[in-house]
VOBA-1610 file (N, C-alpha, C; in pm, whole numbers, padded with zeros to 5 digits, always signed):
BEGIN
Unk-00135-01258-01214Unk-00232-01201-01305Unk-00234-01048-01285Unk-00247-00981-01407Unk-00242-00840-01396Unk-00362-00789-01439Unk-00458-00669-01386Unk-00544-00609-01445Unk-00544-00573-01591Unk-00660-00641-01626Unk-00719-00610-01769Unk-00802-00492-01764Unk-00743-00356-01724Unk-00813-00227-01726Unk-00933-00194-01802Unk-00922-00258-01934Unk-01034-00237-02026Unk-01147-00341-02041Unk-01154-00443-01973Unk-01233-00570-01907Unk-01279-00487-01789Unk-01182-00409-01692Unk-01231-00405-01560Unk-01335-00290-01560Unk-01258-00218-01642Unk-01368-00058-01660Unk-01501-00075-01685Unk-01537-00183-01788Unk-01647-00234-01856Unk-01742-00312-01726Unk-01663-00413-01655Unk-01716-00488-01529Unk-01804-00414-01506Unk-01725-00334-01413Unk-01731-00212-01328Unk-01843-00127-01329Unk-01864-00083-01521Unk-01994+00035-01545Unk-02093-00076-01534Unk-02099-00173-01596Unk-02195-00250-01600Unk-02267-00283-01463Unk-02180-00325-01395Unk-02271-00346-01192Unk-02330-00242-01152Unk-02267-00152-01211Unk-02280-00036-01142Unk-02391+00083-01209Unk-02445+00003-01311Unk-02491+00102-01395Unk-02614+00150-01302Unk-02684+00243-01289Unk-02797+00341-01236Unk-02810+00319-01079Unk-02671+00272-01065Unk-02632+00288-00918Unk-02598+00457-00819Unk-02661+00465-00744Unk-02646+00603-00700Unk-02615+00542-00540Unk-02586+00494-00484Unk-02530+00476-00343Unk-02420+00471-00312Unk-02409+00589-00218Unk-02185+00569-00228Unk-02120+00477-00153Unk-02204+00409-00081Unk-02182+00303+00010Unk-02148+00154-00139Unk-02262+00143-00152Unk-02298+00026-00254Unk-02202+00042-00397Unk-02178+00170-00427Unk-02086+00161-00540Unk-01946+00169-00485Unk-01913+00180-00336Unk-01747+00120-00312Unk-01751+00043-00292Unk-01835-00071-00232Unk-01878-00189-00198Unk-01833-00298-00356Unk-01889-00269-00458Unk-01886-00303-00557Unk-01733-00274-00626Unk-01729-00170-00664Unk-01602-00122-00671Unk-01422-00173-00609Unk-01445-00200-00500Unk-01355-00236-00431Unk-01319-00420-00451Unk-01449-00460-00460Unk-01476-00615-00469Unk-01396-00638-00600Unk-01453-00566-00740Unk-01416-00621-00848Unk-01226-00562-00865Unk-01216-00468-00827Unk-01069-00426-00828Unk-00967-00494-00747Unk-01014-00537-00608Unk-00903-00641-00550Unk-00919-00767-00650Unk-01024-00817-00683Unk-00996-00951-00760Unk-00909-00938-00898Unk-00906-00831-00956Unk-00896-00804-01085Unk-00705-00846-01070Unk-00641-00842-00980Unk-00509-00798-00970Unk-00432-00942-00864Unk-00294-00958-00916Unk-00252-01013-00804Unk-00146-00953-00673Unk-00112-00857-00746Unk-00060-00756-00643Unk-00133-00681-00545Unk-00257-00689-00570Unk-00377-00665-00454Unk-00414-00694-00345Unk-00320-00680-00234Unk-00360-00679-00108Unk-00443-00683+00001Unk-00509-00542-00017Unk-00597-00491+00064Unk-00603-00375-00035Unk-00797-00371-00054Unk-00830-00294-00164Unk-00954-00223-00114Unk-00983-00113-00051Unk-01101-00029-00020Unk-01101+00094+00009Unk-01184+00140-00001Unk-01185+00292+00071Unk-01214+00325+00199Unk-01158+00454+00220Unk-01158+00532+00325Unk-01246+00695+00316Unk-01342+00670+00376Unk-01526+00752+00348Unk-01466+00861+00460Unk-01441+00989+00386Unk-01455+01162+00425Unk-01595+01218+00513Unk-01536+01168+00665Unk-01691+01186+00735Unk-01721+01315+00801Unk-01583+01355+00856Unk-01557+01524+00916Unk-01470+01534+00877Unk-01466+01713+00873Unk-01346+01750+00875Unk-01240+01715+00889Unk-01149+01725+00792Unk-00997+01609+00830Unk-01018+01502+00896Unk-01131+01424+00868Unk-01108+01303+00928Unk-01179+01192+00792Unk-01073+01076+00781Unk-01143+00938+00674Unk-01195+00828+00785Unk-01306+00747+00743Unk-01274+00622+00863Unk-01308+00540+00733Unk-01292+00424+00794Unk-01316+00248+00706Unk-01454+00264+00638Unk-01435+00257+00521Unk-01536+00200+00413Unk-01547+00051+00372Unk-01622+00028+00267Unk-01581-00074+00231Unk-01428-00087+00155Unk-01426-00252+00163Unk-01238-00291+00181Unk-01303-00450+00116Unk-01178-00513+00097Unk-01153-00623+00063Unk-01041-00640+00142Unk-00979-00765+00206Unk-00875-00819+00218Unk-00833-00780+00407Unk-00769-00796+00453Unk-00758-00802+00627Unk-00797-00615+00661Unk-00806-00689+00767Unk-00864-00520+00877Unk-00763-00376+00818Unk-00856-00290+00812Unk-00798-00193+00767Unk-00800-00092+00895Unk-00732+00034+00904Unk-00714+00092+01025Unk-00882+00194+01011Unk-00966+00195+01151Unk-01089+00230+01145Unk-01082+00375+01118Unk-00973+00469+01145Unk-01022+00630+01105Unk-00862+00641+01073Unk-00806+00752+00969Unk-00730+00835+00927Unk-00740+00991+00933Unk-00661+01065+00982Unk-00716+01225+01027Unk-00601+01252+00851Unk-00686+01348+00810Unk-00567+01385+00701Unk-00439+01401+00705Unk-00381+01453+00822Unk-00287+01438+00873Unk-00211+01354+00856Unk-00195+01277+00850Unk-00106+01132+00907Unk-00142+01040+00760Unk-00048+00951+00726Unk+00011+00890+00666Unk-00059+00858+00499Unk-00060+00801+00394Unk-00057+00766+00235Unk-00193+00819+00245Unk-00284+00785+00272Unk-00404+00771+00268Unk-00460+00935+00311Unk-00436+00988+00390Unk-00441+01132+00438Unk-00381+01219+00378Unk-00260+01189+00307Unk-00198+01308+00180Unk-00251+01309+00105Unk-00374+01188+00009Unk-00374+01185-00104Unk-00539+01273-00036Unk-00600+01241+00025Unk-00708+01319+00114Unk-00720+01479+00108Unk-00600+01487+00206Unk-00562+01662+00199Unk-00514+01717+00110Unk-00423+01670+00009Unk-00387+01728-00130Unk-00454+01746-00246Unk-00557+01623-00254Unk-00622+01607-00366Unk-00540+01509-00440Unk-00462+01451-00451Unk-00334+01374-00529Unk-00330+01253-00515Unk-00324+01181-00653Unk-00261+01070-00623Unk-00114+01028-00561Unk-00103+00928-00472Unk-00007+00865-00402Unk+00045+00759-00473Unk+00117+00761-00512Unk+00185+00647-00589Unk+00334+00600-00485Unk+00347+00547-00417Unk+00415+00515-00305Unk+00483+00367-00361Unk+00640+00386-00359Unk+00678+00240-00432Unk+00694+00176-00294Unk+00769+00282-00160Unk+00796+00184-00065Unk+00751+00245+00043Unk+00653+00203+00121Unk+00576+00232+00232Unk+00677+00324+00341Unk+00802+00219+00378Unk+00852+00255+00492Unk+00953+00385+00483Unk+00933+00437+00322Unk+00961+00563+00308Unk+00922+00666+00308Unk+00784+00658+00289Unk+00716+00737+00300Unk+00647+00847+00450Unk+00681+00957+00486Unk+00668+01015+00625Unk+00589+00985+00631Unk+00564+00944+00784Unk+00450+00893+00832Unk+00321+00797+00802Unk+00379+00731+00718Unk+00333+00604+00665Unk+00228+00529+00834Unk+00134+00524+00823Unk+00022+00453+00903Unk+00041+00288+00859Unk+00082+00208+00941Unk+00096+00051+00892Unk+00000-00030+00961Unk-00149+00031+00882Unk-00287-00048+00942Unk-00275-00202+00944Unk-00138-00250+00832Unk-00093-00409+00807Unk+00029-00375+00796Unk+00155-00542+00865Unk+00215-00480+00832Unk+00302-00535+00723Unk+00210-00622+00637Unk+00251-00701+00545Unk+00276-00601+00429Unk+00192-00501+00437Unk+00198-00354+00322Unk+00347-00316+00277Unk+00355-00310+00182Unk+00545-00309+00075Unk+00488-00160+00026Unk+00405-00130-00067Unk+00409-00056-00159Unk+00225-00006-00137Unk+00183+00084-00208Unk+00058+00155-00196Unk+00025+00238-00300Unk-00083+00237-00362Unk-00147+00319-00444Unk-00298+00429-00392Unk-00259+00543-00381Unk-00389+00612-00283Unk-00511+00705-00387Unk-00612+00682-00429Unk-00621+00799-00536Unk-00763+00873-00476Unk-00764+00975-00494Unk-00885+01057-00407Unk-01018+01052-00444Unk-01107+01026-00433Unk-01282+01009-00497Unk-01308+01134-00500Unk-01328+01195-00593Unk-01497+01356-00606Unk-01627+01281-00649Unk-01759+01338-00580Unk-01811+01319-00650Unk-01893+01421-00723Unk-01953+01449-00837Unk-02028+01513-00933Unk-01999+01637-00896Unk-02006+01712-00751Unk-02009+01830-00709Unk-01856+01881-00685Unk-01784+01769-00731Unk-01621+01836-00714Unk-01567+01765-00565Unk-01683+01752-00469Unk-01654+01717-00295Unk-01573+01577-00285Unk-01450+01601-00188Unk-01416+01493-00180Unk-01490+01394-00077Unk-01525+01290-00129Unk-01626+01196-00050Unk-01525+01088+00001Unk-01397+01037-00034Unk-01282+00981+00035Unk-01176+00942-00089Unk-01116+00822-00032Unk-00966+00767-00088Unk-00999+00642-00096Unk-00930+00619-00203Unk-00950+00478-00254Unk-00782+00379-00246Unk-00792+00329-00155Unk-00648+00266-00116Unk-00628+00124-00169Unk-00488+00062-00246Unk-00457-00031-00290Unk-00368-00087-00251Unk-00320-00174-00173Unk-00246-00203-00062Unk-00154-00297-00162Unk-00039-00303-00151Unk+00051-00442-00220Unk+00110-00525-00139Unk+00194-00640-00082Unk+00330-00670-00035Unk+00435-00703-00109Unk+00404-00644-00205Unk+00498-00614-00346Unk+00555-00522-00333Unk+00754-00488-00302Unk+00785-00320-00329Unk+00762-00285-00468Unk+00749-00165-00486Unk+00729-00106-00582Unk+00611-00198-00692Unk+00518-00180-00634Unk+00399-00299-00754Unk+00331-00213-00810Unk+00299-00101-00831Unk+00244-00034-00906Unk+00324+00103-01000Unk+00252+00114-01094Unk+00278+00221-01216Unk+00220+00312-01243Unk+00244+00438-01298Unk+00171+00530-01339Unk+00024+00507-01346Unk+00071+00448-01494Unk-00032+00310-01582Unk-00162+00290-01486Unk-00159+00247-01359Unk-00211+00216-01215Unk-00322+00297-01190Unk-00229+00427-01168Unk-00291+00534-01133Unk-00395+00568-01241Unk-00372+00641-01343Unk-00444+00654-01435Unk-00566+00560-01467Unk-00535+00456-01468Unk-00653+00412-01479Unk-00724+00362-01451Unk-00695+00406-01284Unk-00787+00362-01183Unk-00905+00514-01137Unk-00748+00619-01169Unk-00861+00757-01174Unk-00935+00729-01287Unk-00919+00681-01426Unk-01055+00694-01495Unk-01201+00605-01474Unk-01184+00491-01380Unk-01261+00416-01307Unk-01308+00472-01203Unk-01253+00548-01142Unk-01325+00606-01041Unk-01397+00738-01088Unk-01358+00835-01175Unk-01400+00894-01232Unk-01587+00862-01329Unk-01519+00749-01357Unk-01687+00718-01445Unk-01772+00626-01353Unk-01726+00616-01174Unk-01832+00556-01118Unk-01891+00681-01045Unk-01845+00735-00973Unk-01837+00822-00905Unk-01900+00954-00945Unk-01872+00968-01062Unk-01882+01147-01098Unk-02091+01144-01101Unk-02135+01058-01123Unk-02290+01034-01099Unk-02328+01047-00982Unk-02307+01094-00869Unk-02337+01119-00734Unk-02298+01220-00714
//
């Protein structure tokens, strides 16, 4: 099964509507997006607590690694750059962090909220090589974009 982006977007505002908790709207967020997909792995974020540093947010799916320094691997580029990560094959990627090591492929996209601040990364784990698309990206930034930008 593949995401119905325009079902999920809709889910999504709807749970979420006059939600202001950044805890509770990745919580939510993360839940309906790992289900939405079958290439979905391990689906949560990683919460911008200091300086160059992410740790474990909410997640769906096995243990995720508890802190990321920007530095170091998918999840920390898309952090320190601002950028989406569109990663077809993990073990190509420098310094790839293998919090699992069932992980093939990865989608990383960065959270702002309202004030521009990055508040963390939103990670999509596959054991699919190459399981994600542009397509992916995009319109997961416009989902995160219309949960997010309200905080």
């Amino acid at each position: 099964m593949r995401a119905d982006y325009t079902i999920l977007a809709k889910t999504i505002a709807s749970l979420t509507e006059g939600e202001t908790d950044e805890v509770a709207l990745m919580a939510t967020v993360a839940c309906e997006v790992h289900h939405a997909d079958d290439r979905f792995d391990w689906t949560g974020f990683y919460r911008a607590v200091a300086p160059e540093l992410l740790k474990i947010g909410p997640y769906q799916g096995g243990h995720g690694c508890l802190q990321i320094p920007f530095s170091r691997g998918v999840c920390g580029a898309a952090a320190r750059t601002g950028k989406v990560q569109l990663v077809p094959d993990v073990d190509a990627f420098p310094g790839h962090i293998a919090c699992a090591s069932s992980t093939r492929s990865e989608l990383v996209l960065p959270v702002w909220n309202s004030a521009g601040e990055l508040i963390g990364v939103f990670d999509i784990d596959s054991d699919q090589p190459e399981a994600f698309v542009q397509e992916d990206a995009d319109q997961m930034t416009a989902i995160l974009r219309q949960v997010f930008s309200r905080i």
